[in-house]
C-alpha positions as CSV (number, residue, x, y, z in Angstrom):
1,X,-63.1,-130.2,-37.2
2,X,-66.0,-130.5,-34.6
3,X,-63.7,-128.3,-32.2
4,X,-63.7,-125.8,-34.6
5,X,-67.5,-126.1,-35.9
6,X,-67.8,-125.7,-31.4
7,X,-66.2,-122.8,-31.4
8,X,-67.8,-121.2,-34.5
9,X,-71.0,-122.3,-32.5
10,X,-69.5,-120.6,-29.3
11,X,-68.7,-117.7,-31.3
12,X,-72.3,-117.2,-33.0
13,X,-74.0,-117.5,-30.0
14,X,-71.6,-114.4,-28.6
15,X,-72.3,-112.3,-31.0
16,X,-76.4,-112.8,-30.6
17,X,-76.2,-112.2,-27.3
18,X,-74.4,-109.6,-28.1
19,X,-77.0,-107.7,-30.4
20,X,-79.6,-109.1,-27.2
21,X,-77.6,-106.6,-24.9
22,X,-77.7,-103.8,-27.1
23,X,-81.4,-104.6,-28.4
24,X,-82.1,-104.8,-24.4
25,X,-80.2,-100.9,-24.1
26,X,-81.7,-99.7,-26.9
27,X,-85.2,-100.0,-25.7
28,X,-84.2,-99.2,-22.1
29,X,-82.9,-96.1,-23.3
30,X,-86.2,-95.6,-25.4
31,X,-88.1,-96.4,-22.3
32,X,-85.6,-93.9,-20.0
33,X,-86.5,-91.2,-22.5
34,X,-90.2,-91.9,-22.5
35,X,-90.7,-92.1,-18.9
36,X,-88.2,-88.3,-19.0
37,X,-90.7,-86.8,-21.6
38,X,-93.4,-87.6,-19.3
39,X,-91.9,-86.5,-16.2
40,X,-90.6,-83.2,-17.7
41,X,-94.2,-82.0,-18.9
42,X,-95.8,-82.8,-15.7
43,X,-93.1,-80.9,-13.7
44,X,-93.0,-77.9,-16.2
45,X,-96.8,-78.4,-15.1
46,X,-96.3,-78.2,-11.6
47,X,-93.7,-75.2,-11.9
48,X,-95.2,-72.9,-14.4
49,X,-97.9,-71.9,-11.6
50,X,-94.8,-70.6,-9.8
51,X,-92.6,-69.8,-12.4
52,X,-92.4,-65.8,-10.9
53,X,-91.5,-66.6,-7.8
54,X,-88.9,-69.2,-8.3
55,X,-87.6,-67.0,-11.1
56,X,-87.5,-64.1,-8.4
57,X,-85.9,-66.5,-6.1
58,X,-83.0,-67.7,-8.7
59,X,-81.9,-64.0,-9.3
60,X,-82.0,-62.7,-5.6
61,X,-79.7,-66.3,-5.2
62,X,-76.9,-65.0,-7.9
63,X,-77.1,-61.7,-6.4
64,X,-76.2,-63.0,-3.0
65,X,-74.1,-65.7,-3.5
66,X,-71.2,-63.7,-2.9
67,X,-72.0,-63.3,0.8
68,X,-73.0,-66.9,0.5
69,X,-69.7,-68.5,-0.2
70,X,-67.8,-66.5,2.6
71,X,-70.2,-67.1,5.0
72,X,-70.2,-71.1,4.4
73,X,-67.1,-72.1,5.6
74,X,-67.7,-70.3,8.6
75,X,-71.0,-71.5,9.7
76,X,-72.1,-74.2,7.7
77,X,-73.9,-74.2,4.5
78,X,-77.5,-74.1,6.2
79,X,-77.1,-71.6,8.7
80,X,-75.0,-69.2,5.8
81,X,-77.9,-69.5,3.3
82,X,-80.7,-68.4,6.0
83,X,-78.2,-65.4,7.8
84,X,-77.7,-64.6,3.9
85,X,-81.8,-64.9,3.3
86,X,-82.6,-63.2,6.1
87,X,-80.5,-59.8,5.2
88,X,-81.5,-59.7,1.7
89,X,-84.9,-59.4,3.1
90,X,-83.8,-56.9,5.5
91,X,-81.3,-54.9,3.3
92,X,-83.2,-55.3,0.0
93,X,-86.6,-56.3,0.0
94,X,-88.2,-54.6,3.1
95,X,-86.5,-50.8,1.9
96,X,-87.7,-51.7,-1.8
97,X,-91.3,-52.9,-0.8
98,X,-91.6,-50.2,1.4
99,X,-90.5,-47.6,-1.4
100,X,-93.1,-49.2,-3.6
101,X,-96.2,-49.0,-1.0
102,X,-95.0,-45.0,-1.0
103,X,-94.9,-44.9,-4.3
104,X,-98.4,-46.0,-4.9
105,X,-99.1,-43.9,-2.1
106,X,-98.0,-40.6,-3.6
107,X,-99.3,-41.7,-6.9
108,X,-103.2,-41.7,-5.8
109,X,-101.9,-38.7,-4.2
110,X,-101.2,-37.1,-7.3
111,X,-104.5,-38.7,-9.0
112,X,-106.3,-36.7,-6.8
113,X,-104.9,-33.4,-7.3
114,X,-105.5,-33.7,-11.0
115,X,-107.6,-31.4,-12.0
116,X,-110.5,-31.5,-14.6
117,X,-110.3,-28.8,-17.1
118,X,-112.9,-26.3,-17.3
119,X,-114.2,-26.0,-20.8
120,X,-115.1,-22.6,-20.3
121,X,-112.0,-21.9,-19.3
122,X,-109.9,-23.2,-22.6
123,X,-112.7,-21.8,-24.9
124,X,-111.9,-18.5,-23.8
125,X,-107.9,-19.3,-24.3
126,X,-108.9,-20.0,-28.2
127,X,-110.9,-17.2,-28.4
128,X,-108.0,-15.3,-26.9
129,X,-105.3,-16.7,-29.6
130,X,-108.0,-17.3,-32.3
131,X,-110.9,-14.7,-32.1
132,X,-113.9,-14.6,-31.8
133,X,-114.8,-18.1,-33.5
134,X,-113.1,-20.7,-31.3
135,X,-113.5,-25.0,-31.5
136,X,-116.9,-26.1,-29.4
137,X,-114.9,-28.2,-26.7
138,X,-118.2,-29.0,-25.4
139,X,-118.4,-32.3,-27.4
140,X,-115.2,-33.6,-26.2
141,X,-116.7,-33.1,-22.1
142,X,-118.7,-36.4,-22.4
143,X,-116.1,-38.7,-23.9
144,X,-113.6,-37.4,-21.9
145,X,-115.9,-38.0,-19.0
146,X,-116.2,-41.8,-20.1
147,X,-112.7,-42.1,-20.4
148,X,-112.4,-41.0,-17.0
149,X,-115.2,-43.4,-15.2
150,X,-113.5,-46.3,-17.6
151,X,-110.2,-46.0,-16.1
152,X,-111.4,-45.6,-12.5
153,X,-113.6,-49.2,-12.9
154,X,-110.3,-50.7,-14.6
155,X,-108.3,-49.0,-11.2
156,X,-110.7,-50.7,-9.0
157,X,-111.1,-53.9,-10.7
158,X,-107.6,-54.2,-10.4
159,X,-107.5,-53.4,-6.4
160,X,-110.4,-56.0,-6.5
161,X,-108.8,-58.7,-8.7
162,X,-105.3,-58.1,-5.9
163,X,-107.7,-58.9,-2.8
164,X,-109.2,-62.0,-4.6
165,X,-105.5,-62.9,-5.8
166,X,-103.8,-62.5,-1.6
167,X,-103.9,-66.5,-0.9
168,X,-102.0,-67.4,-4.5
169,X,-100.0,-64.3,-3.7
170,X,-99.2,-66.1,0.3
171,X,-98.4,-69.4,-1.5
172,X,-96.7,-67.5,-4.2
173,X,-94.5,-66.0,-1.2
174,X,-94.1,-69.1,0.5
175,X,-92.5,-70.7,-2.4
176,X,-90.5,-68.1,-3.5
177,X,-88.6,-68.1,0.3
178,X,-88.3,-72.3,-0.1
179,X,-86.7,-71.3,-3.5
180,X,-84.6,-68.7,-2.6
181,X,-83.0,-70.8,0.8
182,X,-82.3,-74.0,-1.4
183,X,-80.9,-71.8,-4.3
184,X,-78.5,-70.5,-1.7
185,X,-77.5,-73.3,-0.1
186,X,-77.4,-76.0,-2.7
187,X,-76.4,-74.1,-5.8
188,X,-73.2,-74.9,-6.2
189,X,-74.7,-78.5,-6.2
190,X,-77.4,-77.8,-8.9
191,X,-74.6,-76.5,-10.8
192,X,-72.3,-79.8,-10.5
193,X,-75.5,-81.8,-11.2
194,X,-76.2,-79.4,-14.5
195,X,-72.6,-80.3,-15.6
196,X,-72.9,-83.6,-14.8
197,X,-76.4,-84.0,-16.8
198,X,-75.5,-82.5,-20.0
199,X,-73.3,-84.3,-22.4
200,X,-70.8,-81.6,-22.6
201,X,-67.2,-81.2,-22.8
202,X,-65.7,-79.7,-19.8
203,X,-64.0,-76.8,-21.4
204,X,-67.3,-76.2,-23.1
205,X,-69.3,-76.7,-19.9
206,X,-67.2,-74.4,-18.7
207,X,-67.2,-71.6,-21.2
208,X,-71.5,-71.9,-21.4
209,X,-71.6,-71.1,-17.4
210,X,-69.2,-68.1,-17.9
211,X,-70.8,-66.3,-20.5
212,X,-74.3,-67.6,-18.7
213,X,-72.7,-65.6,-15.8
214,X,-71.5,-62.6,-17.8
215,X,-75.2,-62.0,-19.4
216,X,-76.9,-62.3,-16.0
217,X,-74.2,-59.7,-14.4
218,X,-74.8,-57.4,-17.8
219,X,-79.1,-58.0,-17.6
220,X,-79.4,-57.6,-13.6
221,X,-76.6,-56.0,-12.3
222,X,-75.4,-53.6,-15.0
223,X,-78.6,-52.1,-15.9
224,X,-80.1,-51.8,-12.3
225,X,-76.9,-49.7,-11.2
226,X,-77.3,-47.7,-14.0
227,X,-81.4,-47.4,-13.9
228,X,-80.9,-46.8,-10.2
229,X,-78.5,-44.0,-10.9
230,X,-80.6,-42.0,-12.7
231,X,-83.3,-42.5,-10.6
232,X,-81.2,-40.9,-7.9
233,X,-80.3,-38.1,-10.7
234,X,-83.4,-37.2,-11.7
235,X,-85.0,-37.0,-7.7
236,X,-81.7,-34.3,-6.9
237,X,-83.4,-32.2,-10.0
238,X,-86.7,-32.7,-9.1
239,X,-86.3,-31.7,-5.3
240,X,-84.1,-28.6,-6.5
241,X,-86.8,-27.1,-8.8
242,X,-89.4,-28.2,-5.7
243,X,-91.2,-31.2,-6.8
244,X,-92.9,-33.3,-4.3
245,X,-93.4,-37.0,-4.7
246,X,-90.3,-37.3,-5.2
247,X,-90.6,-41.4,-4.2
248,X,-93.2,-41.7,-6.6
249,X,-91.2,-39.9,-9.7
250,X,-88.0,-41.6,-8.4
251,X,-89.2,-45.2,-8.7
252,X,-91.0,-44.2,-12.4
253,X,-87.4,-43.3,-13.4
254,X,-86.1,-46.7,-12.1
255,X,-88.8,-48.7,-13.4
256,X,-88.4,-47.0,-17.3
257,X,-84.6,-46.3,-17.2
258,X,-84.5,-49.9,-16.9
259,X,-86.3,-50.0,-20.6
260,X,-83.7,-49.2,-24.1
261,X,-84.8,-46.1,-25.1
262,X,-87.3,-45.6,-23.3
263,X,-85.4,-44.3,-20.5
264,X,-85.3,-41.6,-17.8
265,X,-85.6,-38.7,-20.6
266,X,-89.0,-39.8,-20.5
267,X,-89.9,-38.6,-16.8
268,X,-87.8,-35.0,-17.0
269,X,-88.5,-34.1,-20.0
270,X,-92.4,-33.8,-19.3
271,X,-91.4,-31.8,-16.2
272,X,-89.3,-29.5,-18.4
273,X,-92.8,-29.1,-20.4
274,X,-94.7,-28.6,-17.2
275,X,-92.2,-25.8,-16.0
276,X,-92.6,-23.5,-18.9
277,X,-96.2,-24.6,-18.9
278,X,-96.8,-22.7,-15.4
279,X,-93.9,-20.2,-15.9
280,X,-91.0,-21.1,-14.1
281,X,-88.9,-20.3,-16.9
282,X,-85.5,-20.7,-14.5
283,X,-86.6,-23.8,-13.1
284,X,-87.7,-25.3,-16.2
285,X,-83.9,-24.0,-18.2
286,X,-82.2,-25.5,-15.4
287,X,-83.6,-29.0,-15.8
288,X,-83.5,-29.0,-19.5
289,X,-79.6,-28.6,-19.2
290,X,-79.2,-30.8,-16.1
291,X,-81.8,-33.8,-17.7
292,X,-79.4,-33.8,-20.8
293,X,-76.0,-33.4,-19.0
294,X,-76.3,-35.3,-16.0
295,X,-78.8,-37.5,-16.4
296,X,-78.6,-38.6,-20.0
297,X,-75.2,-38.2,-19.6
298,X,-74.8,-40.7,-16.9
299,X,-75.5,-43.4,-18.9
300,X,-73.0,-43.3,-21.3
301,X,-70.5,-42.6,-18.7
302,X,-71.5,-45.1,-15.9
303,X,-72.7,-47.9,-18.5
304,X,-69.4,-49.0,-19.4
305,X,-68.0,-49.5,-15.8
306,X,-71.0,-51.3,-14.7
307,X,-71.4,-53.7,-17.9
308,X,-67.6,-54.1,-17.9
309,X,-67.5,-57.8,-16.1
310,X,-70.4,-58.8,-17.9
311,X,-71.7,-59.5,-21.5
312,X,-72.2,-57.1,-24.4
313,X,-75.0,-57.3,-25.5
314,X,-76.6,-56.2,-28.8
315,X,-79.2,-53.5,-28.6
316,X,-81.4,-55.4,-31.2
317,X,-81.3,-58.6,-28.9
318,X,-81.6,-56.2,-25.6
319,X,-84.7,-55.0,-26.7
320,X,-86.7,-57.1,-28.3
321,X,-85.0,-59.7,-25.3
322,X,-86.6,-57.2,-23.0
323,X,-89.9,-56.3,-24.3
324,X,-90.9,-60.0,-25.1
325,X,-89.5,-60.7,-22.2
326,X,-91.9,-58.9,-19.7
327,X,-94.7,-60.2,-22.3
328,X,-94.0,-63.8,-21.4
329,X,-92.7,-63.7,-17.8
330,X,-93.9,-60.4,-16.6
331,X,-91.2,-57.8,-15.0
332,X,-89.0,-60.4,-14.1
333,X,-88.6,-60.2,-18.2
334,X,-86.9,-57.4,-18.0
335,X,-83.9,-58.9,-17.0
336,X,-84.9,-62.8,-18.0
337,X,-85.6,-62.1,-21.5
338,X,-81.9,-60.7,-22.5
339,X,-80.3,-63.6,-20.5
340,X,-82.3,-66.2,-22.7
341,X,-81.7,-64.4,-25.9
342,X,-78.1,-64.4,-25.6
343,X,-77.9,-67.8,-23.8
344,X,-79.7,-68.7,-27.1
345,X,-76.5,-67.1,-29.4
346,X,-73.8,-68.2,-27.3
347,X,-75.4,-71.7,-27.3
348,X,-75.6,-71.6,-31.5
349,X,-71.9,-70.0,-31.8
350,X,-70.5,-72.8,-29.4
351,X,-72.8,-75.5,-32.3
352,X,-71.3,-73.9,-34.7
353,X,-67.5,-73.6,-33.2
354,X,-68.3,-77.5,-32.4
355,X,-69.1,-78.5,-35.8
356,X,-66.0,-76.6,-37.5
357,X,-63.8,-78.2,-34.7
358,X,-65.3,-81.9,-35.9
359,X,-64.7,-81.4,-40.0
């Protein structure tokens, strides 16, 4: 009896210690938590001043890890990411900064060639088509004139905001290069740490970084061949009918083709206006039909081969993935936003696929 009333003893005193080791993991997995909470606000903190460049940084990376990972096995994984770094600069940067310092170029350029109209001028083109009682246009010279000295303060309180902004835009540009050199040559590591981290399944895991992969091919890559297409489209019409600033109308069409529908139809067709506008009835004809052939047309014919590795993605989630994107992150939204809002779907159907799987 007093063996067994021992080992009842011996068995009690198990049990609470026991419940003591999983009391003791309990609140060091509280603690862990805590301490994480803490740690993640104050480096979301420390990022979010940042958060362009790095972002900047992180797509460049996926754009050029392809080079990346032939390069590494040949010269190591350091030496790869800066030979890779240092010709995105050279191939992609430099040629697209320098388009953009044309660009800006041509457009005060253009600024200054626009003309004021003369009142005079456009009363006596009323009183041509309308008689002899045409609208008093002389009202409309004063606001038009405020309008005018409004938007040349807000042009050079910009230009004077840009100077005051050029050492955050250094360290912003200092980062950005540490980013985009680790992202190259530690990526693959951030991604085994990612899968490591999250309490997924593997095949899960693994299906979540594919279709990750397939939106950020269908946001970047798709769309910028496509915008950059008709960019290239529209400056072949707009050098044949004998525009100039053809940098400047060519990185417009980039910039908006980028944008659902929005588009390139917004830059010809306001030529096509100006053409019959000034009578170059030819010219203008000839745009009209090339705009809505070849340019338009491009899209629906070039789309499909650029999106086909990646993601489809719907146009109600592309836009409103787009325009709230470049309201919270800038640009860079223009290809973030999509890529969250479908990260966000693919992350509820896989939930939902989960849950079924577990009834």
């Amino acid at each position: 009896m007093v063996d067994r009333e021992g080992e009842g003893d011996g068995g009690d005193e198990v049990e609470r210690n026991d419940e003591t080791n999983q009391s003791k993991q309990m609140s060091s997995r509280t603690t862990l938590r805590a301490l994480l909470l803490v740690a993640g606000i104050l480096s979301a903190l420390l990022v979010l001043p940042f958060l362009q460049p790095i972002l900047l940084a992180g797509l460049l990376a996926y754009l050029a890890r392809p080079a990346q990972v032939r390069l590494a096995p040949r010269l190591g994984r350091t030496i790869a990411a800066a030979v890779t770094m240092t010709a995105t600069v050279v191939v992609v940067l430099a040629p697209v900064l320098l388009l953009l310092v044309v660009a800006a170029t041509q457009a005060v350029l253009l600024l200054r060639g626009v003309e004021i109209p003369d009142i005079a001028a456009i009363e006596a083109l009323f009183r041509g088509w309308l008689g002899t009682n045409p609208p008093d246009l002389s009202v409309l010279a004063e606001p038009v004139a405020g309008a005018l000295q409004a938007g040349l303060q807000g042009i050079l309180g910009g230009v004077v905001g840009f100077l005051g902004g050029v050492p955050a835009f250094l360290v912003g540009t200092v980062v950005f290069f540490f980013a985009f050199f680790s992202f190259l040559r530690d990526g693959d590591r951030l991604v085994v740490w990612i899968r490591s981290a999250i309490p997924l399944g593997p095949a899960t895991m693994d299906e979540l970084i594919e279709r990750t992969d397939d939106l950020l091919w269908a946001a970047v890559v798709g769309n910028v061949i496509v915008a950059a297409l008709q960019a290239v489209l529209t400056v072949l019409g707009f050098v044949a009918v004998g525009f100039d600033n053809i940098i400047f109308w060519g990185m417009t069409t980039f910039v908006l083709a980028l944008l659902p529908i929005i588009g390139a139809s917004v830059v010809w067709i306001p030529a096509v206006l100006y053409l019959l506008s000034t009578g170059q009835i030819p010219e203008a004809v000839g745009l009209l039909v090339y705009g809505s052939i070849v340019i338009s047309g491009s899209d629906n014919v070039v789309r499909p081969f650029a999106m086909k590795r990646g993601a489809e993605l719907d146009t109600g989630v592309l836009v409103i993935g787009i325009f709230g994107g470049i309201a919270v992150f800038g640009f860079l939204g223009l290809f973030i936003g999509p890529v969250v809002l479908g990260l966000a779907k693919t992350l509820v159907e896989l939930l939902v696929r989960e849950r079924g799987e577990h009834v």
